[in-house]
DRENMI-691821 format. One record per residue (C-alpha): z, x, y; residue number from 0; residue in three letters; chain. Coordinates in steps of 0.25 Angstrom, whole numbers. Each point is the difference from the previous one (the first is absolute). Layout:
BEGIN
    pz    px    py seq type mol
     Z     X     Y NUM  Ala   A
...
This chain:
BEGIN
    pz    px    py seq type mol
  -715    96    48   0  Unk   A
    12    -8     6   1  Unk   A
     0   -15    -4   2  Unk   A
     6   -10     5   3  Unk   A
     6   -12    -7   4  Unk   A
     4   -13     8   5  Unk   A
    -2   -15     0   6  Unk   A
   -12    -8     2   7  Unk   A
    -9    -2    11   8  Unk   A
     2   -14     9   9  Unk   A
    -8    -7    12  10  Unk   A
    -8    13     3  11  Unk   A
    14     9    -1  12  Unk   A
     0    11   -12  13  Unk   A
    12    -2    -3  14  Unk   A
     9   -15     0  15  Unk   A
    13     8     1  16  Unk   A
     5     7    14  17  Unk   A
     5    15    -8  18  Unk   A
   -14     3    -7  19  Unk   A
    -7    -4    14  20  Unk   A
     8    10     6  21  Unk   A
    -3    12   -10  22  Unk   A
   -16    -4     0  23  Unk   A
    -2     2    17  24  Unk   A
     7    11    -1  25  Unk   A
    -9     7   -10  26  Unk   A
   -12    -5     5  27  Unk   A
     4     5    15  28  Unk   A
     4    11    -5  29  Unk   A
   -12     6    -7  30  Unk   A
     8     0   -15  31  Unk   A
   -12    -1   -10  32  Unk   A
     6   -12   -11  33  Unk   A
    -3    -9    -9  34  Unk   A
     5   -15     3  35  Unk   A
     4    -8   -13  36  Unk   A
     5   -14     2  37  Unk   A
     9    -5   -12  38  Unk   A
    10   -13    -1  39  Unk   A
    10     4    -9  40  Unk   A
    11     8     7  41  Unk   A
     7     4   -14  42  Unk   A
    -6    13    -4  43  Unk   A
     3     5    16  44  Unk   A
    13     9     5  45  Unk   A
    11   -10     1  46  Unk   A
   -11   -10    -5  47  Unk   A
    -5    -1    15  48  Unk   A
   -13     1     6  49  Unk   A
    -4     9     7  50  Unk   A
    -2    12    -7  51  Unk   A
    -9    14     0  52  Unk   A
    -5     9   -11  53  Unk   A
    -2    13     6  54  Unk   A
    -1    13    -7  55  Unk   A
     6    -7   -12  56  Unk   A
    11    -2     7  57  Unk   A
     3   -17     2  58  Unk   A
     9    -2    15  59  Unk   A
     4   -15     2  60  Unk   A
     5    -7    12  61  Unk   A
    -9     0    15  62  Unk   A
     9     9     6  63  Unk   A
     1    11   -12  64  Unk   A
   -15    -1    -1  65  Unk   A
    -2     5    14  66  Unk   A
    10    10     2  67  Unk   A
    -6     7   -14  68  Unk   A
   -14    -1     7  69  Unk   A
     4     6    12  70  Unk   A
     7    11    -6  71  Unk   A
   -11     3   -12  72  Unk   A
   -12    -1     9  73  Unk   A
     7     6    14  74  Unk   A
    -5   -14     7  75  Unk   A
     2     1    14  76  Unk   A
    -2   -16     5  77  Unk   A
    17     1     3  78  Unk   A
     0    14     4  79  Unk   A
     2    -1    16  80  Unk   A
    13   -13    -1  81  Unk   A
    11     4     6  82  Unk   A
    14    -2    -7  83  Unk   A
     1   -10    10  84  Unk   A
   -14    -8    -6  85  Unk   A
     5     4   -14  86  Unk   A
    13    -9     0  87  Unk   A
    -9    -9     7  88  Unk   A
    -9     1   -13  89  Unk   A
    13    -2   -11  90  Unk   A
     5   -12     9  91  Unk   A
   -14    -7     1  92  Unk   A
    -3     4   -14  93  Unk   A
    15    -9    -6  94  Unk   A
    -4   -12     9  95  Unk   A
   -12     0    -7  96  Unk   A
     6    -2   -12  97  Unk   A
     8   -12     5  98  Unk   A
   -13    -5     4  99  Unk   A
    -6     2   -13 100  Unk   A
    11   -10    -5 101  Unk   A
    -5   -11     9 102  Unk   A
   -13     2    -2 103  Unk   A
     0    -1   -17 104  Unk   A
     8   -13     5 105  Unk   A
    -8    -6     6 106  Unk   A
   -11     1   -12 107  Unk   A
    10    -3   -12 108  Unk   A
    10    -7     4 109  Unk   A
    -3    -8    12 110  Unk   A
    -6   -12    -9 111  Unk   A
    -9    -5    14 112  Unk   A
    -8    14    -3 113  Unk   A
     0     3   -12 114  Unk   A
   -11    -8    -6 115  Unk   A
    -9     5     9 116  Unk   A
     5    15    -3 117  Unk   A
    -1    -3   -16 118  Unk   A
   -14    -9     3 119  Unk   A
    -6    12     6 120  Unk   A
     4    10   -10 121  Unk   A
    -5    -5   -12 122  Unk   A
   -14    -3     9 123  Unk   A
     0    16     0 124  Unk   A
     7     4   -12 125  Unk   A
    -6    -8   -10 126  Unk   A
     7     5   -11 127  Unk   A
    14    -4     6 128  Unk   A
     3   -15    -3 129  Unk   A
     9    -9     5 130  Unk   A
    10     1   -11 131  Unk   A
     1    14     4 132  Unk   A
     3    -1    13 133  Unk   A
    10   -10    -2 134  Unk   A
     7     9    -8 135  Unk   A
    -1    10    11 136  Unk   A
     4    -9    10 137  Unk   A
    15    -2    -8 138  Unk   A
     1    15    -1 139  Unk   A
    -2     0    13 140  Unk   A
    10   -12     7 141  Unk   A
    10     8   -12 142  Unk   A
    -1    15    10 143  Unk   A
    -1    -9    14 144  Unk   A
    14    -5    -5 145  Unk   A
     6    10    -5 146  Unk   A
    -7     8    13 147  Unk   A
     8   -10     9 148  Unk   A
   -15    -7     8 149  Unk   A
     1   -10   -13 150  Unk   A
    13    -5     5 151  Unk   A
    -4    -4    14 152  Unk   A
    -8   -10     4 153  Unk   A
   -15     1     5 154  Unk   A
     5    -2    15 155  Unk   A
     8    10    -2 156  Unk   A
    -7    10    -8 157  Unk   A
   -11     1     9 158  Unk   A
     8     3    10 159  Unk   A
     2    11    -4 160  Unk   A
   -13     4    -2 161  Unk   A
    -4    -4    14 162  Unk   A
    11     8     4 163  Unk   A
    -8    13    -5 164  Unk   A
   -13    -4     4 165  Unk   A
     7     0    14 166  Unk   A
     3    13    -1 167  Unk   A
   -13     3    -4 168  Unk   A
    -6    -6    10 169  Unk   A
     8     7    11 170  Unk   A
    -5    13    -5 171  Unk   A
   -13     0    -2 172  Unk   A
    -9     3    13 173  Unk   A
   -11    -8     4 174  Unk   A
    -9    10    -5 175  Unk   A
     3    15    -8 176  Unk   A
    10     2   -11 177  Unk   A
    15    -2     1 178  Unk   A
     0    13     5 179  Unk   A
   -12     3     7 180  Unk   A
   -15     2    -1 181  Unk   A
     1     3   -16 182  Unk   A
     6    -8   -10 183  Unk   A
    10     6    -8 184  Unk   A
     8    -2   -12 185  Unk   A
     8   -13     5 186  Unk   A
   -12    -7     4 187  Unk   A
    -7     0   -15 188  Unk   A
    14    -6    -4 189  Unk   A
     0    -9    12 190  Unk   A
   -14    -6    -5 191  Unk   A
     3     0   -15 192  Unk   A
    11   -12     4 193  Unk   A
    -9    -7    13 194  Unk   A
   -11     1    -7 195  Unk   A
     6    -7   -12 196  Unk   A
     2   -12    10 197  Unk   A
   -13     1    11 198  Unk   A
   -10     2   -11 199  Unk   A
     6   -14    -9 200  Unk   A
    -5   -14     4 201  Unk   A
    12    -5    -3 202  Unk   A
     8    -6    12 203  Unk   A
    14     4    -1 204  Unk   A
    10     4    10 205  Unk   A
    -3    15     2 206  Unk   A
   -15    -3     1 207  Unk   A
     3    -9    10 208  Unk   A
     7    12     6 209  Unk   A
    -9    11    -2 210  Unk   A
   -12   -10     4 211  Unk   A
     6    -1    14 212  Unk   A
     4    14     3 213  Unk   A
   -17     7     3 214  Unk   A
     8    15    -1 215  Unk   A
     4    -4   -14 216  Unk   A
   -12    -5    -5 217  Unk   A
    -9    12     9 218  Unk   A
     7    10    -6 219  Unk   A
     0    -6   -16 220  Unk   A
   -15    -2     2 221  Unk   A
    -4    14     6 222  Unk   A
     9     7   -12 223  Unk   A
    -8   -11   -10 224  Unk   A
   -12     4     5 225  Unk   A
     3    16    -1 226  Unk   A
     1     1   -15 227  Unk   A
    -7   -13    -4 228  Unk   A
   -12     3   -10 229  Unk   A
């Protein structure tokens, strides 16, 4: 059976980090049968990043190389009606996503206002990760957020940027449906891999602040959550 391998769970989210959160609803909404292994050390995974699959005994790493083997290997339909139009759509969504996904790792390692509550609720979940660890992890981190570019702005600056996206976000999500109807599709499990990354944690940055104020953001983070919960 297919196996997934991505980072822990969080705060009632199965996976802390945005990518594997994307791969996860889309497997679920789909029907794939899998397997869901959670693991903190990245350094045995494709280009030592999580998430990757094991399928077949073939391993696929990166979100976006995941889905498209799915959807080729097991003729899933979920994107089948998008027009070319929707699909660009999809690709330009999809690379403001990943600028989001830099704001939002900022705001739980780097930003020192947040991060104590971030590291504070991981070991209360993950009891075999101390605080010497994730300090460690923490310096790895502010070391890819400088060298990224986010580590050289400062926090006004860098959440602008991700409040930038979220407006986007907001601006295309209906009231209620799916970005492109009455279904979700594809982009709408990647969609709530990163708001639901910020919705779902009780820590009060910037973008939950956002995301708390925008009901179509939140609706439809919590009516995906709710789909393949459990």
């Amino acid at each position: 059976m297919l196996t997934l391998y991505s980072y822990p769970e969080l705060f009632g989210v199965a996976d802390n980090n945005g990518y594997g959160l994307k791969v996860l609803p889309f497997l679920k909404l789909t029907g794939v049968p899998f397997v869901h292994e959670h693991i903190f050390d990245a350094s045995g995974a494709p280009r030592g990043q999580l998430p990757y699959i094991v399928d077949g005994g073939e391993t696929i790493g990166d979100s976006e190389t995941i889905i498209a083997h799915l959807i080729r290997k097991y003729r899933l339909t979920m994107d089948a009606a998008l027009s070319p139009a929707e699909r660009m759509t999809d690709h330009l969504i999809s690379r403001m996503l990943d600028n989001l996904y830099w704001v939002m790792s900022y705001s739980r390692w780097e930003d020192d206002r947040y991060f104590p509550a971030f590291r504070d609720a991981f070991m209360t979940q993950h009891s075999r990760v101390d605080a010497a660890g994730l300090d460690k992890a923490r310096k790895y981190n502010e070391q890819r957020y400088y060298f990224q570019g986010i580590g050289r702005y400062a926090p006004d600056a860098a959440y602008a940027r991700g409040l930038a996206d979220l407006k986007v976000l907001s601006d295309l999500i209906p009231a209620n449906g799916y970005v492109y109807g009455a279904k979700p599709t594809s982009i709408d499990a990647g969609i709530y891999g990163f708001i639901a990354n910020i919705h779902f944690f009780p820590i009060e940055t910037p973008l939950k602040a956002f995301v708390t104020a925008h009901p179509n953001l939140v609706r439809h983070c919590e009516d995906i959550h709710a789909a393949v919960s459990g």
